[in-house]
KOLFI-972861 format. One record per residue (C-alpha): chain; residue number from 1; residue in one letter; x, y, z. Coordinates in Angstrom, 2 decimals, m for minus. Last residue first. Example, Ala and Ser with C-alpha at 12.3 -4.5 7.8 and 13.67 -1.06 7.14 Angstrom:
+--------+-----+--------+---------+---------+---------+
: chaine : num : residu :       x :       y :       z :
+--------+-----+--------+---------+---------+---------+
:      A :   2 :      S :   13.67 :   m1.06 :    7.14 :
:      A :   1 :      A :   12.30 :   m4.50 :    7.80 :
+--------+-----+--------+---------+---------+---------+
This chain:
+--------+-----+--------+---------+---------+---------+
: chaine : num : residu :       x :       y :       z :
+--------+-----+--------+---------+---------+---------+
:      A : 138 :      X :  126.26 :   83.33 :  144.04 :
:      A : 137 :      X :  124.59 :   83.34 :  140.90 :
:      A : 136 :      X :  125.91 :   80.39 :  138.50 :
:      A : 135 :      X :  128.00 :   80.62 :  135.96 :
:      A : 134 :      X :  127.32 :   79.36 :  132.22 :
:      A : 133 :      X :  127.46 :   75.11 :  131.90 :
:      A : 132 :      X :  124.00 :   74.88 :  130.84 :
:      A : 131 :      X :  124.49 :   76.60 :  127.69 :
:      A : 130 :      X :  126.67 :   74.62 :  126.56 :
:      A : 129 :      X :  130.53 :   75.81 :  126.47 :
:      A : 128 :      X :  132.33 :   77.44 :  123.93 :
:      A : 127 :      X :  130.64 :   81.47 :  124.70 :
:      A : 126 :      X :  132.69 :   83.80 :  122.44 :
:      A : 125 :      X :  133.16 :   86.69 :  125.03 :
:      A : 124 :      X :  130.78 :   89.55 :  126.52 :
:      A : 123 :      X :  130.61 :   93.22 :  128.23 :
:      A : 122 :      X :  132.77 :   95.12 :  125.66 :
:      A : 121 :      X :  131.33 :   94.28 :  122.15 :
:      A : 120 :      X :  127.91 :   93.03 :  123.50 :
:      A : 119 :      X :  127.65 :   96.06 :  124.97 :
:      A : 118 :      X :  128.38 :   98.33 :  121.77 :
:      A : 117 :      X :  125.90 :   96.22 :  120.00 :
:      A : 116 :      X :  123.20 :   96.74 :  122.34 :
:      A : 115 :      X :  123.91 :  100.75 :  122.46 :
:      A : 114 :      X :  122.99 :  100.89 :  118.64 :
:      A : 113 :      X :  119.88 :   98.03 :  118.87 :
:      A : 112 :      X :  119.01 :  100.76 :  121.86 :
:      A : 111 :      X :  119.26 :  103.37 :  119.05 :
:      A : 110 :      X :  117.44 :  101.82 :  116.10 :
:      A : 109 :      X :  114.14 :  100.96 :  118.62 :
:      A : 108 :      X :  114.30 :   97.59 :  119.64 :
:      A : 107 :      X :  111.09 :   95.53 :  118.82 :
:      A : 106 :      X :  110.56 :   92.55 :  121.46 :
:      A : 105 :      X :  113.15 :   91.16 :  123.54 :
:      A : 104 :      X :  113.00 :   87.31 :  123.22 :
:      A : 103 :      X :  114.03 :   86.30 :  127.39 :
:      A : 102 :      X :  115.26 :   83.17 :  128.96 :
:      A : 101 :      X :  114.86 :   82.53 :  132.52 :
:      A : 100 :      X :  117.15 :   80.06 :  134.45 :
:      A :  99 :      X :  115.65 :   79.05 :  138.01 :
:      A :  98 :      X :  118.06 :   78.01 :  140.57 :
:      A :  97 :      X :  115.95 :   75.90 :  143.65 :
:      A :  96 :      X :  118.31 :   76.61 :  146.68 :
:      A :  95 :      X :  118.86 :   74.18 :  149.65 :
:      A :  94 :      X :  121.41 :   71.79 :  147.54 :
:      A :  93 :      X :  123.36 :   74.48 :  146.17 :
:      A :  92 :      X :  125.88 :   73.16 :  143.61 :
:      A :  91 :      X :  123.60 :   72.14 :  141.80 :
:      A :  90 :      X :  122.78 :   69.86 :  138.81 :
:      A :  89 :      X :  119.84 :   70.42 :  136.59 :
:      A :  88 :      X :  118.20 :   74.49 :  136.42 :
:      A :  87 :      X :  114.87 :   74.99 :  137.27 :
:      A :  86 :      X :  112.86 :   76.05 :  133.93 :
:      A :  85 :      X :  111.08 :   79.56 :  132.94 :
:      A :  84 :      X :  111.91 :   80.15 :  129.35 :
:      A :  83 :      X :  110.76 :   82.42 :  126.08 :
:      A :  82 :      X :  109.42 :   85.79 :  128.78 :
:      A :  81 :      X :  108.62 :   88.24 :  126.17 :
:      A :  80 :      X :  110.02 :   91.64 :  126.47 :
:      A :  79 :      X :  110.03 :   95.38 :  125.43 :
:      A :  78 :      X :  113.26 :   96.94 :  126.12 :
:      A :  77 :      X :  112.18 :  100.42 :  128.38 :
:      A :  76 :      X :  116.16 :  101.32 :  128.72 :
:      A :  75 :      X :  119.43 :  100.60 :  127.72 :
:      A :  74 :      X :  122.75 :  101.28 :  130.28 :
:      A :  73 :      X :  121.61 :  103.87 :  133.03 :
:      A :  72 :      X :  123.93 :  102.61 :  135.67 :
:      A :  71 :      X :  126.98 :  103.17 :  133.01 :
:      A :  70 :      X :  130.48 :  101.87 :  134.15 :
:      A :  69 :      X :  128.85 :   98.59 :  136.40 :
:      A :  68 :      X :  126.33 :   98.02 :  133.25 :
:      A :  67 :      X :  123.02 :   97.83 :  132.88 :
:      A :  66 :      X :  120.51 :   96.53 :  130.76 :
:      A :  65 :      X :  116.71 :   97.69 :  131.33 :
:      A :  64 :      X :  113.35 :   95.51 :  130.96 :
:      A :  63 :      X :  109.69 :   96.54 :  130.09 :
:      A :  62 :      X :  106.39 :   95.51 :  130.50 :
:      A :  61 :      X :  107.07 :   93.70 :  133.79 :
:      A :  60 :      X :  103.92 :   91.72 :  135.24 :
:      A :  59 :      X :  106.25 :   88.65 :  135.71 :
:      A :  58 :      X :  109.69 :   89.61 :  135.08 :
:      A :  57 :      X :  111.07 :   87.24 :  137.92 :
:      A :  56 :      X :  108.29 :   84.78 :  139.01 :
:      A :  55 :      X :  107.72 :   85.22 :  142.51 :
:      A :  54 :      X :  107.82 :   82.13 :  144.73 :
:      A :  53 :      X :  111.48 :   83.37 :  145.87 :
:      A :  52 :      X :  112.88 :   81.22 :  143.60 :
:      A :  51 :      X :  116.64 :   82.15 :  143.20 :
:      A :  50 :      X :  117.90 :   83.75 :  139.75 :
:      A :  49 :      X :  120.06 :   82.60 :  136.71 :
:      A :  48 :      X :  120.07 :   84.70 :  133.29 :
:      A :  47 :      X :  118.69 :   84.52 :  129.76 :
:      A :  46 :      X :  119.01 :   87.19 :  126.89 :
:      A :  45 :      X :  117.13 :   88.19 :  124.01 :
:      A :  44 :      X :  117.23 :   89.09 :  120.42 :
:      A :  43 :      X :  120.54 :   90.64 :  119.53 :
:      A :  42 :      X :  122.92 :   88.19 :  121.88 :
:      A :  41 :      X :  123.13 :   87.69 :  125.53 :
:      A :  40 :      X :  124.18 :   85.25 :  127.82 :
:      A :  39 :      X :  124.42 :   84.45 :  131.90 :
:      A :  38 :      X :  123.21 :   87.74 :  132.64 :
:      A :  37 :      X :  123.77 :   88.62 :  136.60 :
:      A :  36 :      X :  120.39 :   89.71 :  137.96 :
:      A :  35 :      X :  119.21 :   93.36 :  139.24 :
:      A :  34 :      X :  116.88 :   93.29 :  142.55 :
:      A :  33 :      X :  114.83 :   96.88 :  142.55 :
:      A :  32 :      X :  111.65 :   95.44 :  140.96 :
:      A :  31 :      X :  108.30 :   96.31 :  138.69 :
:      A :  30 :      X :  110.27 :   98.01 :  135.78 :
:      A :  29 :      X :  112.97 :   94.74 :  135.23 :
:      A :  28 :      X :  116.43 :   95.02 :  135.90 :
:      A :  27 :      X :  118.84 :   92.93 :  134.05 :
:      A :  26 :      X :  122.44 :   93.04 :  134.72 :
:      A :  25 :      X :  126.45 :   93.13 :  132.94 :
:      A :  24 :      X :  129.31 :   93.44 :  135.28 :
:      A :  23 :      X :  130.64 :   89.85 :  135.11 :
:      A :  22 :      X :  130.87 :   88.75 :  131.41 :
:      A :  21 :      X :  128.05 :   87.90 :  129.55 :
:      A :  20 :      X :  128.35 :   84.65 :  127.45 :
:      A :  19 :      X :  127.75 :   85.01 :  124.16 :
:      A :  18 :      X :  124.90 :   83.70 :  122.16 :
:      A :  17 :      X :  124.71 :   83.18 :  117.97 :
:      A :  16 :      X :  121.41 :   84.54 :  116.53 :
:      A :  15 :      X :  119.09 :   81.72 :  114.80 :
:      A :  14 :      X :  120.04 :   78.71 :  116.76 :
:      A :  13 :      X :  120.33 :   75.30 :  115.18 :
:      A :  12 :      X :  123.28 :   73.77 :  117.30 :
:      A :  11 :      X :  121.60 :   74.95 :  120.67 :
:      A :  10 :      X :  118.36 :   73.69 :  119.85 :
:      A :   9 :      X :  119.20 :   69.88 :  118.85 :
:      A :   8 :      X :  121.31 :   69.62 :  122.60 :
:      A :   7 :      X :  118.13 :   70.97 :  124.08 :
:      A :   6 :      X :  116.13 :   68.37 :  122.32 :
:      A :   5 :      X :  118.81 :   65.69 :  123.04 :
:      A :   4 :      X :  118.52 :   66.88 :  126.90 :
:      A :   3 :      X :  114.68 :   66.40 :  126.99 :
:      A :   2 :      X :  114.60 :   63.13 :  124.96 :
:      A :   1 :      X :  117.05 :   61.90 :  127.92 :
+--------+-----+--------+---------+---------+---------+
């Protein structure tokens, strides 16, 4: 319960406001090939859903990339900090463990802030619900 309120507390007093992603926008990271769904995004970071594997998504990265389905080569070599690393609550895939990640990016040059902005114009919408109600990978 003291775990939910503080969530509830953190998502009212936010510094940047979050949209949700719509379908089409993923994070790579420099050590892998697999590119994740992101559940939202705003100027400082982003979070998204993946499957434990045992392997810590992002672990080891120094850098990230945002793509796109109409440009592959989206924004690259975004420093990061990995913020979050929790299971998700309620399922509905009993077998899987869900893990959310959230990510701070860390000193965007004037040009990727430049291409950030134009994705969060096309590629998301006003987010209304919590931010443990955003879509699940499949």
């Amino acid at each position: 319960m003291r775990e939910m309120l503080m969530r509830l507390i953190q998502f009212k007093f936010r510094k940047r406001r979050r949209l949700r992603a719509r379908t089409g926008l993923f994070v790579t990271f420099d050590n892998t090939l697999s590119r994740n769904q992101i559940g939202d995004i705003h100027m400082g970071g982003l979070s998204y859903y993946y499957e434990d594997h045992g392997f810590t998504m992002g672990m080891r990265a120094h850098a990230l990339r945002i793509v796109t389905t109409d440009d592959p080569t989206g924004i690259n070599h975004i420093p990061f900090k990995i913020v979050s690393d929790r299971e998700t609550g309620s399922l509905p895939f009993k077998k899987r463990r869900i893990i959310r990640q959230g990510i701070q990016f860390n000193g965007l040059t004037l040009v990727q802030k430049h291409k950030l902005r134009d994705i969060l114009h096309h590629y998301t919408h006003e987010s209304t619900e919590p931010e443990g109600k955003a879509s699940l990978p499949a």
